[in-house]
C-alpha positions as CSV (number, residue, x, y, z in Angstrom):
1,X,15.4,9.8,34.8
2,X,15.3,12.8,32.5
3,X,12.2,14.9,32.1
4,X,11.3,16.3,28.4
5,X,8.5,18.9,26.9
6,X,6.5,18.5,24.1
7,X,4.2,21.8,23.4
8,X,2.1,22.6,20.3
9,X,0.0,25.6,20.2
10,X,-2.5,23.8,17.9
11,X,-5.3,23.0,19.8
12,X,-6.7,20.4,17.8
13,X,-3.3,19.1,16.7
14,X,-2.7,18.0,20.2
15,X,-5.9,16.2,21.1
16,X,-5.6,14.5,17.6
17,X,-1.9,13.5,18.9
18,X,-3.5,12.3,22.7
19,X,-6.4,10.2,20.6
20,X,-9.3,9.6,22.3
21,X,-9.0,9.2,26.0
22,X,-5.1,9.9,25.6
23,X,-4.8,6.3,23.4
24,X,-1.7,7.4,21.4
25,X,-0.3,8.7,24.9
26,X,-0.7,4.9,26.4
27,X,0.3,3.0,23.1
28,X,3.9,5.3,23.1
29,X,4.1,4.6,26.8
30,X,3.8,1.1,26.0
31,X,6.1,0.7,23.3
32,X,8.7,3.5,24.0
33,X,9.4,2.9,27.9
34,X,8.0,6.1,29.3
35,X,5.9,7.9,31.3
36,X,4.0,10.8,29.4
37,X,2.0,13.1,32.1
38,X,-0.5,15.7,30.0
39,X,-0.7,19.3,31.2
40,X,-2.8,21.9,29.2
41,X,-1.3,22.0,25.4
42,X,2.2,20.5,26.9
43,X,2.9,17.0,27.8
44,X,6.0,15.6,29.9
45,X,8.1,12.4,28.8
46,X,9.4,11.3,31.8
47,X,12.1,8.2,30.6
48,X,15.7,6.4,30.8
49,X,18.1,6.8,28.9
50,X,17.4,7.9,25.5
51,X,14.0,6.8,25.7
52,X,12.7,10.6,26.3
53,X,14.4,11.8,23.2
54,X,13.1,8.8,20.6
55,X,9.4,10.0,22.3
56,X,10.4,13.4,21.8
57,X,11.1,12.6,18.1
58,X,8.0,10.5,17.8
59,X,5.5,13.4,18.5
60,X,7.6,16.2,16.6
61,X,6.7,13.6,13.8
62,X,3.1,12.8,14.7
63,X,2.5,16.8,14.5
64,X,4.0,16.6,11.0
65,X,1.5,14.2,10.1
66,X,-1.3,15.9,11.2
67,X,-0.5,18.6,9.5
68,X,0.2,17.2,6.1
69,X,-3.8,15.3,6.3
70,X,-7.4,16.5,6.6
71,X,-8.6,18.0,9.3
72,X,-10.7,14.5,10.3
73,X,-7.5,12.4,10.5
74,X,-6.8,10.3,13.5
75,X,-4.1,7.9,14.2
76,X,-4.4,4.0,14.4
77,X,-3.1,1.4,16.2
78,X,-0.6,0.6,12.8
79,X,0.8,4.7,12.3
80,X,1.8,4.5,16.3
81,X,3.5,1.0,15.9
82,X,5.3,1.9,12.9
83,X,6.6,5.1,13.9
84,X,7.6,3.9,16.8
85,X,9.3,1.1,15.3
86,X,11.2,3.3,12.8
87,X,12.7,5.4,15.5
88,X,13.7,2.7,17.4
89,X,15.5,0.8,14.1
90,X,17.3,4.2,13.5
91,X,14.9,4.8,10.3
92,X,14.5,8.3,8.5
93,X,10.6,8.8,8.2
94,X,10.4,11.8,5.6
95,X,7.2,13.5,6.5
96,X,8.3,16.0,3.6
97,X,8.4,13.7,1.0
98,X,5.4,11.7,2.5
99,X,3.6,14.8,2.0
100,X,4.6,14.9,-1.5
101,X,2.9,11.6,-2.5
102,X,-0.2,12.4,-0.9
103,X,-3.3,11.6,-3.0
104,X,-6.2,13.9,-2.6
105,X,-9.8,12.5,-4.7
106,X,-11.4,16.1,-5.2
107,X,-14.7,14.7,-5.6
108,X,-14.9,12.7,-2.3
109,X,-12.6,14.1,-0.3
110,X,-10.5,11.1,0.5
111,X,-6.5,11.6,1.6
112,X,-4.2,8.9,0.8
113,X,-0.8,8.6,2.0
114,X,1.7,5.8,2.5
115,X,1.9,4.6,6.0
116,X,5.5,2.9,6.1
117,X,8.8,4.0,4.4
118,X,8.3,0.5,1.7
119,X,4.7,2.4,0.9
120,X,6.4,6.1,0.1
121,X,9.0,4.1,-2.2
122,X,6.8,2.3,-3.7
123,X,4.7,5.1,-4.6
124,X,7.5,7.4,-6.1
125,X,9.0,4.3,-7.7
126,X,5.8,4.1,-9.5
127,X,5.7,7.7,-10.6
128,X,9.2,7.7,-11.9
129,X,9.6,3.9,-13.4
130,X,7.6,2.8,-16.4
131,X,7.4,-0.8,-14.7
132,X,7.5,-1.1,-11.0
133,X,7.3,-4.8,-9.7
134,X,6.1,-5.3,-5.3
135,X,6.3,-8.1,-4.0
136,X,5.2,-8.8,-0.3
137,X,2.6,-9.6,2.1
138,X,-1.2,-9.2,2.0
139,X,-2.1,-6.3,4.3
140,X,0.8,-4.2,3.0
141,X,-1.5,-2.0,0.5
142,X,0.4,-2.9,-2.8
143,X,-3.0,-3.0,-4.8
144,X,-4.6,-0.4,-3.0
145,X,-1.9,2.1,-3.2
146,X,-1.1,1.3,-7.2
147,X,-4.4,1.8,-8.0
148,X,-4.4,4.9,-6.2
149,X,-1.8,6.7,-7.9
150,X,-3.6,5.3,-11.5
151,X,-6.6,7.2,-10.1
152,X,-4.4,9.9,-10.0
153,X,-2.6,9.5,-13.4
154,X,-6.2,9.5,-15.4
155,X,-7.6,12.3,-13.3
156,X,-4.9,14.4,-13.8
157,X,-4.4,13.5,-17.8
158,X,-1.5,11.4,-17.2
159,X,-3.0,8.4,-18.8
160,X,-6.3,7.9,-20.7
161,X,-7.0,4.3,-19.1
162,X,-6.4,2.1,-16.1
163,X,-6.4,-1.5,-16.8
164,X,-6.7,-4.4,-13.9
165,X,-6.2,-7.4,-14.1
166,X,-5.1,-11.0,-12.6
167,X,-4.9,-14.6,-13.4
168,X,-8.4,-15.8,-13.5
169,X,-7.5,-19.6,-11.9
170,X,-6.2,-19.3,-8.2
171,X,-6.5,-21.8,-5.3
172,X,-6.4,-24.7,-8.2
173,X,-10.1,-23.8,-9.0
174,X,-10.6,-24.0,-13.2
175,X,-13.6,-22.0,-14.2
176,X,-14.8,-24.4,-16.8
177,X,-15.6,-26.2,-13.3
178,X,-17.5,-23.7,-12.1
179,X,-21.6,-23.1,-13.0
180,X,-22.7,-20.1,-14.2
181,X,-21.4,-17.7,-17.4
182,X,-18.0,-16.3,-17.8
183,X,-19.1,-13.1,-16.0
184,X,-20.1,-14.5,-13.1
185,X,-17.4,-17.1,-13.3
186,X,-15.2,-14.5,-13.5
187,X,-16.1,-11.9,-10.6
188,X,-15.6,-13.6,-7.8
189,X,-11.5,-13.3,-8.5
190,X,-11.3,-9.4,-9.8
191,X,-13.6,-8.3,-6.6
192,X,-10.7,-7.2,-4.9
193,X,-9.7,-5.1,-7.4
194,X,-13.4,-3.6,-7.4
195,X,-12.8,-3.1,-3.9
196,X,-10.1,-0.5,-4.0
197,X,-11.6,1.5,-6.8
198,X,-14.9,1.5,-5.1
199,X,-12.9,2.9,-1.7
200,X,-11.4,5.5,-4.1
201,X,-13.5,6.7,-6.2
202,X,-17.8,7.2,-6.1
203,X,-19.7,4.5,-7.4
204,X,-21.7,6.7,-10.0
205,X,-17.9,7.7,-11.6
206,X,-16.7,4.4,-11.9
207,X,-19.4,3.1,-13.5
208,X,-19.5,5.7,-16.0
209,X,-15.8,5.0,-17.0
210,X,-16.4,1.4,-16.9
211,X,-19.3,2.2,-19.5
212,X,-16.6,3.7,-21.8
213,X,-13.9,1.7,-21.5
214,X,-11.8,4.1,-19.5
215,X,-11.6,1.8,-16.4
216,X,-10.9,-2.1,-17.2
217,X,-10.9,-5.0,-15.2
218,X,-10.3,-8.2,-16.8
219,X,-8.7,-11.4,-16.5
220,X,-5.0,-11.4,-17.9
221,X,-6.1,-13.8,-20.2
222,X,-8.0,-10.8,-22.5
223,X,-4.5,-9.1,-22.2
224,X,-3.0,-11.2,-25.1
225,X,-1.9,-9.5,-28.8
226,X,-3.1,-5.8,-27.3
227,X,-0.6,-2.7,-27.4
228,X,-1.6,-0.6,-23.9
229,X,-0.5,2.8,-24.8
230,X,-1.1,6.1,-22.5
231,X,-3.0,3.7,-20.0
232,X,-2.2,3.0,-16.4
233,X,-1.7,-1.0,-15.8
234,X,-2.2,-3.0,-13.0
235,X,-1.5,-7.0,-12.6
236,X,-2.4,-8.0,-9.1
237,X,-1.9,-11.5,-7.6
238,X,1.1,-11.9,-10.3
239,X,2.6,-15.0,-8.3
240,X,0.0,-16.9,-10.0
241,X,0.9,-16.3,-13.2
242,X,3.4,-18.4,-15.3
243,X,6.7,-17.2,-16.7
244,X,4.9,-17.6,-20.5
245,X,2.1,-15.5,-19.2
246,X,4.8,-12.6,-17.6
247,X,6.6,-12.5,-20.5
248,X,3.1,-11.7,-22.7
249,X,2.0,-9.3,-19.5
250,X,4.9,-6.9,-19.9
251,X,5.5,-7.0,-24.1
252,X,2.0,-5.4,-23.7
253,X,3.7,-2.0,-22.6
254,X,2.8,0.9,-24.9
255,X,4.3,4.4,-25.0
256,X,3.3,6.4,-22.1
257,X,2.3,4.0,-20.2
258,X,2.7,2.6,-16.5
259,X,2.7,-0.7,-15.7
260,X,2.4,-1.9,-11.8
261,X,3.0,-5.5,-10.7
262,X,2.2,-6.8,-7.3
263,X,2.3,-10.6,-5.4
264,X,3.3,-12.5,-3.3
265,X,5.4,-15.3,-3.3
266,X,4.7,-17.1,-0.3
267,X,1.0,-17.4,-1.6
268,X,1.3,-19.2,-5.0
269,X,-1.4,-21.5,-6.2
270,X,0.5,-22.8,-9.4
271,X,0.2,-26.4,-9.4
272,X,4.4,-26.5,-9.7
273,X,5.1,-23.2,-7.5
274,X,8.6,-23.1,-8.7
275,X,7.2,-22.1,-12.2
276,X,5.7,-18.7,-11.1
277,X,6.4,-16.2,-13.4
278,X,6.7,-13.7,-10.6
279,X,9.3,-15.9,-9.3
280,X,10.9,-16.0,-12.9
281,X,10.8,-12.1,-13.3
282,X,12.7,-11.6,-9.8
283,X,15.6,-13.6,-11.5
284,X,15.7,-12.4,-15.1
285,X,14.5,-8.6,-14.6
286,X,16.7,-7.3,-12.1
287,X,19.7,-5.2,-13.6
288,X,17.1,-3.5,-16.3
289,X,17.4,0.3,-15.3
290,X,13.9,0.8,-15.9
291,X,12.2,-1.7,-13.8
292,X,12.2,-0.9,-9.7
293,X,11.6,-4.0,-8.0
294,X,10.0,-3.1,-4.3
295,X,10.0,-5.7,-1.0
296,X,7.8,-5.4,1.0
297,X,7.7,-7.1,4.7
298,X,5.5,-7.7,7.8
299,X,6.4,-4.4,9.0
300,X,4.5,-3.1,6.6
301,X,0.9,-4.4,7.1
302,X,-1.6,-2.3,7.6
303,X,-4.6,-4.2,8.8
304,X,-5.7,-5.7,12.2
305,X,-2.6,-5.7,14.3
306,X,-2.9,-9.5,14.7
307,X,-2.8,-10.2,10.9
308,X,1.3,-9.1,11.2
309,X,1.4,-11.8,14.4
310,X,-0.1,-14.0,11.7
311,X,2.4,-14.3,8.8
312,X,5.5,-14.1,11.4
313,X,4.1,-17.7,13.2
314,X,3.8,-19.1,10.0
315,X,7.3,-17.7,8.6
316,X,8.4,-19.6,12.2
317,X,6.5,-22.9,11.6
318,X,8.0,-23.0,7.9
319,X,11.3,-22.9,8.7
């Protein structure tokens, strides 16, 4: 049994490291084999083996976080999993370079930053590749974050524009089935992409850009025979798309422009899956400097701790 100290003189940085009624404490006790014993600002791994050093490492980095975020930051249930995960898989968690990505909205105060190593590639492959393409799970923020770095982009001058889009027909619904007018035919399938703008950004700016055309959300359809230049581009649920429809996606690329492309390809709709021009781009675009391709995995999913429980008994069940 070996016996290692963990002191910080931050007085706010440590209870924010213990959570509420020592939470982190207990979930690193659980998942790293240990006993953690609190004294004043210093707390005490008791563990086997190397167990003492990986919890050692695992607070050094927590501290790092804290520092890096707002003052109101606490950590979840996912930040504890995953850092504890990547130290036990041997994984380099850059805190520095984390800290370089960070998204800060001056106007409400909101602090983004990627939660897994995937996010913090994904994010700098999008700042340095004209076309990034993730593919992955729901729950592992690939919309969110891309329109969060757009955000970025057009409040820093970047780009003039952010564009959203997706195929309008998913779950083999046609909206000429559907009642009402295309609007509201329409809505019900670019809501999520509402949803992370809304999260991002006040209500009152967003509807003032929307106003004048500086913000965009459409259905890929209303994509065809444009030229995108300066403008921020963002095609979400792109397994639904056909190759055709790719192809016409990505000719739209004007200078100075970004283009991010997310799905997932255990989720397409297509009436012939095999014809998903997500699938098709994986195949063709690989090898073309300019386009990063980013996997994303369960390890990655940030939501309710079951939804990663989820995916893996149906990735068992389908094999």
């Amino acid at each position: 049994m070996v016996d290692t100290k963990f002191e910080i003189e931050d007085t706010s940085i440590y209870k924010r490291i213990c959570g509420y009624k020592d939470k982190n404490i207990k979930a690193i006790e659980k998942l790293l084999d240990v006993k953690i014993i609190p004294r004043g600002n210093t707390l005490i791994i008791e563990a086997s083996g190397d167990n003492a050093t990986k919890a050692l490492q695992l607070l050094h980095l927590m501290g790092d976080y804290l520092y890096m975020r707002d003052s109101l930051y606490e950590f979840d249930d996912f930040d504890i999993r995953y850092l504890a995960l990547s130290i036990n898989q041997g994984k380099k968690v850059d805190a520095d370079e984390i800290n370089r990505l960070k998204i800060v909205i001056a106007e409400t105060g909101k602090t983004i930053v990627p939660k897994t190593i995937n996010q913090a590639n994904y994010m700098s492959a999008i700042h340095k590749s004209p076309i990034t393409i993730s593919i992955g799970p729901a729950g592992t923020g690939k919309t969110y974050l891309a329109v969060a770095v757009g955000v970025k982009f057009l409040l820093t001058g970047r780009v003039e524009r952010i564009i959203l889009t997706r195929p309008a027909v998913e779950a083999g619904e046609s909206l000429g089935y559907l009642p009402g007018d295309f609007i509201q035919k329409i809505n019900p399938y670019l809501r999520p992409l509402y949803d992370a703008l809304f999260d991002i950004l006040p209500y009152e700016r967003i509807s003032k850009y929307m106003e004048k055309g500086i913000i965009e959300i459409a259905p890929l359809a209303y994509m065809r025979g444009r030229t995108l230049n300066k403008a921020f581009i963002i095609l979400d649920e792109a397994q639904n798309t056909t190759s055709s429809q790719m192809k016409m996606f990505l000719t739209r690329l004007g200078n100075s422009s970004k283009m991010v492309i997310s799905g997932d390809i255990t989720q397409i709709d297509l009436e012939k899956p095999r014809q998903s021009g997500l699938l098709a781009a994986q195949k063709i675009l690989h090898g073309i400097e300019e386009i990063t391709f980013i996997e994303f995995s369960k390890e990655d999913i940030c939501r309710h701790p079951i939804v990663e429980k989820i995916i893996a008994a149906y990735e068992k069940h389908a094999e």
